[in-house]
Structure formats: structure tokens, C-alpha cells
N, C-alpha and C positions, 0 to 999 in steps of 0.2 A: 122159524125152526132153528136158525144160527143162533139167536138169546139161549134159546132153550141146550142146544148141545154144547153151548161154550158155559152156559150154568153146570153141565154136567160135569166138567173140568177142572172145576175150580170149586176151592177147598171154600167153608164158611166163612174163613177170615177174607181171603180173598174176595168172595162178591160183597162181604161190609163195606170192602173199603171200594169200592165200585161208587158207594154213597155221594161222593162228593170230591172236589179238587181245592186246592189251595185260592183261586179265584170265585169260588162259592158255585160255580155250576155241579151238575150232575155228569158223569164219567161211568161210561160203559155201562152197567146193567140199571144204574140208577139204583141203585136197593135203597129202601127208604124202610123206616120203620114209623106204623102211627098209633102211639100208647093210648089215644083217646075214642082209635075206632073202633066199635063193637056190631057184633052181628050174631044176629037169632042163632043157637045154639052150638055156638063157641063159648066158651067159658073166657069170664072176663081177665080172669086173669096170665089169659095166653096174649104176648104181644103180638101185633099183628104186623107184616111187612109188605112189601111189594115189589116188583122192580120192574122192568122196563122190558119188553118185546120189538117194538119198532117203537117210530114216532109217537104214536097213537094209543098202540097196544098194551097193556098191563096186566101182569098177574098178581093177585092179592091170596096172601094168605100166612100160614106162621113154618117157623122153624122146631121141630122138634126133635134131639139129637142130629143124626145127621141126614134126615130129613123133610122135605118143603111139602106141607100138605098144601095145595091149593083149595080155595074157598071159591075165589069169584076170578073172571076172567073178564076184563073192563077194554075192549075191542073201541070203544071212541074216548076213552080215559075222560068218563066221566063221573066215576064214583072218589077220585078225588083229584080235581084239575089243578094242572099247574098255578102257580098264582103270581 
């Protein structure tokens, strides 16, 4: 629930840059975006993102103004694992 109410706080630019740090890890929500994922009746040409709940936990789904439809909620982060 702390991901989720400190997503609430922070503007779009702000969780972008959440993306990544100067040393190549992930930073705070992790938001990741993956141009290549598609899923049953999403339209392909909506980018799809993510970002980070806990260790484990993830929410996938896209941004549309200002805002986050979720699609899928990935509880062992197995829909798309670290690598």
C-alpha cells in the first residue's frame, strides 16, 4: 500500500524517472516500460509499463493522460522477471 499511495503523489514525470539511476539499477517504483508486451484485448498500440510494489510485487499496465489503468497484478513477478 506505501507503492501505491506514494504513486499517488507523484506527478508522471516523476515516477518515469523512478526508471533507473546513474549505476544502471532500479530506484524507487522501478517503472519500467515494455514496447514489445502485448495482451488479449489491449490494443497494440498502447505502450505497456510497470512498476514495483514490494520486492516481489508488480503492477503492469499503461498510462493514459493522467491516468494508470491496471491490467495485471504479477504478486511472484513472474510475468516478467528480472534478468
Amino acid at each position: 500500500m506505501d507503492s501505491l499511495r506514494l504513486l499517488t503523489t507523484m506527478s508522471w514525470l516523476e515516477v518515469q524517472r523512478t526508471g533507473g539511476s546513474s549505476y544502471g539499477g532500479k530506484v524507487g517504483l522501478g517503472y519500467t516500460t515494455y514496447p514489445g508486451m502485448k495482451v488479449d484485448g489491449v490494443s497494440e498500440d498502447i505502450l505497456l509499463s510497470g512498476f514495483r510494489v514490494s520486492d516481489r510485487f508488480r503492477i503492469y499496465g499503461f498510462q493514459l493522460d493522467y491516468i494508470f489503468y491496471v491490467i495485471m497484478f504479477d504478486p511472484f513477478h513472474d510475468i516478467m522477471p528480472s534478468s
